[in-house]
N, C-alpha and C positions, 0 to 999 in steps of 0.2 A: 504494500500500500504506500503510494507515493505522499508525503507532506506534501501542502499547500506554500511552504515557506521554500520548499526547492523549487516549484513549477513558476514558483511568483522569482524567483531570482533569474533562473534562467530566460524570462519572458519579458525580464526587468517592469514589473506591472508598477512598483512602488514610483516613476518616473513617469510611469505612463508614453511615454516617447511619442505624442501626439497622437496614439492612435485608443485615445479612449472610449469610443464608442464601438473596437471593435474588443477590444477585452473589457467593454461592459456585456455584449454577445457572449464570449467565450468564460467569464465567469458565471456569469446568469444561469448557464447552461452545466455547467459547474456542480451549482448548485440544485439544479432542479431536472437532471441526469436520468432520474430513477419514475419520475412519471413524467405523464402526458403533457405537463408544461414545458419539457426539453424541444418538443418540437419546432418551436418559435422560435429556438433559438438556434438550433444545431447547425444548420446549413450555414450559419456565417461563421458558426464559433468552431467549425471544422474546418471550412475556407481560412481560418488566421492559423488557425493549430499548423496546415500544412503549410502557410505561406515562411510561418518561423521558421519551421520545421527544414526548411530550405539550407537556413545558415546556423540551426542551434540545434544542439543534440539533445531532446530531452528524453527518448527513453529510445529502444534498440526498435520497436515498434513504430514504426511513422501516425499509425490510426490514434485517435483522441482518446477512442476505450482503452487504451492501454495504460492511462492515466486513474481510469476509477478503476473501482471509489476509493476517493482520496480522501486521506487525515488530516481537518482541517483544524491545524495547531496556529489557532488564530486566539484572543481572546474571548470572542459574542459566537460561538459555532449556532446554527440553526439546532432547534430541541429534536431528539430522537425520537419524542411521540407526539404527531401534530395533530392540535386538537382545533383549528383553524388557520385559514392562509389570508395572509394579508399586503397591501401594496403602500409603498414609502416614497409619497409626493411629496415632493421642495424636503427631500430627506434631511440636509444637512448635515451632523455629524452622528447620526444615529438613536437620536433622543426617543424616537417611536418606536424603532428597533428593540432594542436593548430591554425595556421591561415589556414590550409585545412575546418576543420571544420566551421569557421567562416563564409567561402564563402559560404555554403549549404554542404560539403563533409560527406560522410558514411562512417568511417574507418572499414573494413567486415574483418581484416587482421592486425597484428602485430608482428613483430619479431625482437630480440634485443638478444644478449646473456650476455651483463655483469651484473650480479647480481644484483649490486647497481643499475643501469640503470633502470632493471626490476621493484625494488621498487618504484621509482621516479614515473615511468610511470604508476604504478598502483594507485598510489597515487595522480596522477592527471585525469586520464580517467576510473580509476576503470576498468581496464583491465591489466591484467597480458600477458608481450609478449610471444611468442615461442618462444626456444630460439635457439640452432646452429644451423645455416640455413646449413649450409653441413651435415646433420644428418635427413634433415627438410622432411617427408614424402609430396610430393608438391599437394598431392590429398586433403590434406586439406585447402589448398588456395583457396576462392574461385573465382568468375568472379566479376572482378572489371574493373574499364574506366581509372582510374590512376593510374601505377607502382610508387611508391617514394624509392629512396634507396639513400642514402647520404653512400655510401659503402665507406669499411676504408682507409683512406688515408694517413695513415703510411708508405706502401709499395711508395710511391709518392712524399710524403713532404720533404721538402730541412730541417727540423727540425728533421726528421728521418735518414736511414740507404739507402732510397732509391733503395733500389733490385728489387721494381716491383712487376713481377708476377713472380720473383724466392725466392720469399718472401708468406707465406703460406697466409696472411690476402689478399694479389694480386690477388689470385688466388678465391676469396669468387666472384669478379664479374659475373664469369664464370655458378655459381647457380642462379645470378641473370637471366642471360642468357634463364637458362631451364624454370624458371617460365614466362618470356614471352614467349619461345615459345610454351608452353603447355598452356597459357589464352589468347593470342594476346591481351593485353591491346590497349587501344586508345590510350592513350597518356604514354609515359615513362619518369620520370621526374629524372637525376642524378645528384648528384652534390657531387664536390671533389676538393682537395686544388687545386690552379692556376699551380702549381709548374706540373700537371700530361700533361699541354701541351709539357713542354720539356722532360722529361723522359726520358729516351733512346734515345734521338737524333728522338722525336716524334714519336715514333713509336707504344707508350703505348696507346697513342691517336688513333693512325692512327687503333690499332688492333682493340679495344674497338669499334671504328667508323663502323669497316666493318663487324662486327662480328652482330651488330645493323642491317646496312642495309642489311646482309643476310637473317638477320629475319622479312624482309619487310618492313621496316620504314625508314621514312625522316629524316635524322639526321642534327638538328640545335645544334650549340654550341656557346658558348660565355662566356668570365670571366664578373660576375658583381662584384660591391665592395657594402656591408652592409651605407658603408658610405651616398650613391646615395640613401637609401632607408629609413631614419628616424635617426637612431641610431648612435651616434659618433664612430664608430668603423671602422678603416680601414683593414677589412677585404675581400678581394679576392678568390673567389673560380670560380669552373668554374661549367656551368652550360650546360647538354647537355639534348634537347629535342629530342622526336623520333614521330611520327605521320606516318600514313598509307599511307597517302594521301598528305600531306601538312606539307611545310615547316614552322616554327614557326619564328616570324617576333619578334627579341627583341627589333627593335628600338621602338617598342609602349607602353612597360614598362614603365610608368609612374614614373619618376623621382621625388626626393624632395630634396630642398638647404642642403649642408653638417649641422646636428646640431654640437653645441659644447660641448665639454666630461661634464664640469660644470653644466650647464642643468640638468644632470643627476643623477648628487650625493645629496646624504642623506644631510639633513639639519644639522642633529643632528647623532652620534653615537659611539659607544666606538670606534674609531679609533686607528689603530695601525701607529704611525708617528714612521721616522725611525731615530734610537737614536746612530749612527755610521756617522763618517764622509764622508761629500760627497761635490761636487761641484757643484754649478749653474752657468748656463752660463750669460754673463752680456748681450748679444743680443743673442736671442733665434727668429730666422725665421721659417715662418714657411714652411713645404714645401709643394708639389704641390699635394700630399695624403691628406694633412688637419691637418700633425703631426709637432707638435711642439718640438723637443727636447728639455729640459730646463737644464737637467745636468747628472752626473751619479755618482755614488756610488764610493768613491777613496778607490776600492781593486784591485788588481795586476792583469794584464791583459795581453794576450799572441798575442805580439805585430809582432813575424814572419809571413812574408805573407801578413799581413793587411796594405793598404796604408798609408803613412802617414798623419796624422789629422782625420782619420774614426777610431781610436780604438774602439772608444766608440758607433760610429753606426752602425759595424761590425755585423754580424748577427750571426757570429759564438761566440759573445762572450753573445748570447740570451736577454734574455729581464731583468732576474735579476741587471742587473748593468746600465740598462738606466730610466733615469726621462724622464717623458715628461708631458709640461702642459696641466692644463684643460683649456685652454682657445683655445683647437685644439681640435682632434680626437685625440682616443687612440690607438695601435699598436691595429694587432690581438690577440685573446687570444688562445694560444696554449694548445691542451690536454697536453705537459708534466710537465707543472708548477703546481705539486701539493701543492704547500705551499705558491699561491698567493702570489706571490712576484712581484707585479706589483704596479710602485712606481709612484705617481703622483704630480708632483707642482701645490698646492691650495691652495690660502691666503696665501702664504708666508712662507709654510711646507711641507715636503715632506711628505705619510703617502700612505700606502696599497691602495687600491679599497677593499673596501667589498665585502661579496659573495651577498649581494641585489644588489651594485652598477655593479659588473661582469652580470648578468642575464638580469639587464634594460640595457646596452648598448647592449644584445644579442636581444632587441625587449619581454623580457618576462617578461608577465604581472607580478605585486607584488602578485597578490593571487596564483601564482605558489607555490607548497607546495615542501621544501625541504628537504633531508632528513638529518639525524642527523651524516653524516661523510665530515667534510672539505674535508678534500684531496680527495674523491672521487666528491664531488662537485663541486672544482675548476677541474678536470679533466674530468665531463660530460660537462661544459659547454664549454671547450675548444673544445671538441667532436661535437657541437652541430652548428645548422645553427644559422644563424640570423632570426627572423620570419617575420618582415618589409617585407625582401627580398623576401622569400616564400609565401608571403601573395600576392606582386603586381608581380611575376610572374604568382602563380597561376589565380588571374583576369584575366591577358590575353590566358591563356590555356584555361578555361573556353570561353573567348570571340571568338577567332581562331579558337581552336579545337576541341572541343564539339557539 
């Protein structure tokens, strides 16, 4: 039985060498060898096998079977007993993955377009995604029980420019659209920042909503916060279900006590503690999210508009310029802080979050393998769900609606 970690060296997949859509084929196929979804794949992911196969010796067999079934020493392997299959729209770094899989899930389907993204995810499930879903031939998807699409929510967030769907990333819902109505999944699971209830004077909701139940499905929605589910993060998104038949009942989502941020952090590590003047506050409350402000960074701050005594809690002045203790939850972590500048009072010092400490309050395990570019690491994870949360939603889709 051949490792996954020699086919991928000799294939050079971790580089990708420009040809990612044909080793997102030839893994797809990979993985999905053994039943009737390998079809869709095989003719291409055999077309690459022997094109390699030209100038790379991978096994004394030229034929692709002579590779399975392979030992996939990755760290997220798909489950040995599938208790449903599911597909991973605007995947990112695997945030739907990861605790889908855990419950019994099949992922038959993956799609992701940002490069870095793509790496991560091959590098945790040894699956390489498809990539622009506006481009995406949809005959290759196949019939799967659960849609996941955590679609972009740039066009949405009070952190962005908010245009919507007069904004081009607004308008990627609408392919989400054609893939359920061309497989009627069972269940359709989306999820997008909190800020998309108000939108337009709700109207972004209200289209999304009815655009759903024209395509036959019961549409439940709800904001949860990461905080209610394991992880000290007070993060907010919203969360909408779809079902054929049946409304999805989120009061049975199993709850857990707010943890707090310290819990969380590294014992030991090269920390970066911040070597510029700031202030700490001498009473620090906490408030009814779980956040503790404790102080903020004394650089000049643009005081018209903002109430007086909020400069510093202002949302328009971002997260760079506020402390907050680890003896609370920590803000959200947003995709646009690329240089981790998220300031935390601990022990009596102010000092960054690490990228391990950024990823455990996202719920993701330490054997997550990451890739070797900071700024694009603090900006998957801001991209990316909480898995706590997608773990104990998923429980009760499986329990309701399957």
């Amino acid at each position: 039985m051949i490792e996954y970690s020699k086919i991928k060296e000799r294939l050079k997949i971790e580089g990708m060498n420009g040809e990612a859509e044909e080793l997102a084929y030839f893994t797809h196929y990979l993985h999905n060898y053994s039943s009737d979804i390998s079809r869709i794949y095989k003719t291409k992911a055999e077309n690459y096998f022997n094109k390699i196969n030209k100038t790379q010796s991978i096994v004394e067999d030229s034929g692709i079977q002579a590779l399975l079934p392979i030992k996939w020493d990755i760290p997220f392997p798909a489950p040995e007993i599938q208790e449903f299959t599911f597909i991973d729209l605007f995947a990112g770094i695997g945030g739907f993955r990861i605790p889908m899989q855990e419950l019994g899930g099949k992922c038959v389907f993956s799609s992701e377009f940002n490069y870095h993204a793509q790496r991560a995810y091959e590098l945790n499930f040894g699956e390489i995604p498809f990539g622009d879903i506006t481009t995406l031939n949809t005959d290759i998807v196949p019939e799967h029980d659960i849609l996941c699409a955590g679609f972009p929510c740039q066009p949405f967030s009070i952190s962005g420019k908010m245009k919507g769907f007069e904004d081009t990333r607004g308008t990627l819902i609408y392919h989400v659209f054609e893939i359920i109505a061309k497989y009627n999944p069972k269940v359709i699971l989306l999820e997008n920042v909190k800020h998309l209830i108000y939108h337009d004077k709700k109207r972004t909701l209200s289209t999304i909503v009815k655009h759903l139940e024209e395509l036959g499905y019961k549409i439940s929605s709800q904001v949860l916060n990461a905080s209610n589910y394991g992880v000290p993060q007070n993060r907010e998104r919203i969360i909408i279900i779809g079902h054929k038949d049946k409304l999805f009942d989120f009061s049975k989502i199993k709850k857990k006590p707010k943890p707090i941020l310290k819990d969380f952090l590294d014992k030991t590590n090269n920390f970066e503690y911040l070597n510029e003047p700031y202030t700490i506050l001498e009473e620090q409350k906490k408030q009814v999210s779980g956040l503790i402000f404790a102080g903020y960074r004394n650089k000049a701050i643009r005081k018209a508009g903002v109430r007086p005594g909020t400069e510093h809690l202002s949302r328009v002045h971002k997260q760079p310029n506020r402390i907050y203790s680890t003896c609370g939850v920590h803000p959200a972590l947003p995709s646009q802080e690329s240089s981790g500048r998220f300031w935390i009072w601990h022990e009596g010092k102010v000092r960054k979050l690490t990228i391990k400490e950024c990823y455990r309050i996202m719920g993701f395990p330490d054997n997550f393998k990451l890739i070797y570019n900071r700024g694009e690491l603090y900006k998957q994870i801001g991209n990316s769900v909480a898995i706590p949360m997608i773990k104990a939603l998923t429980e009760q889709i499986k329990e309701q609606l399957l």
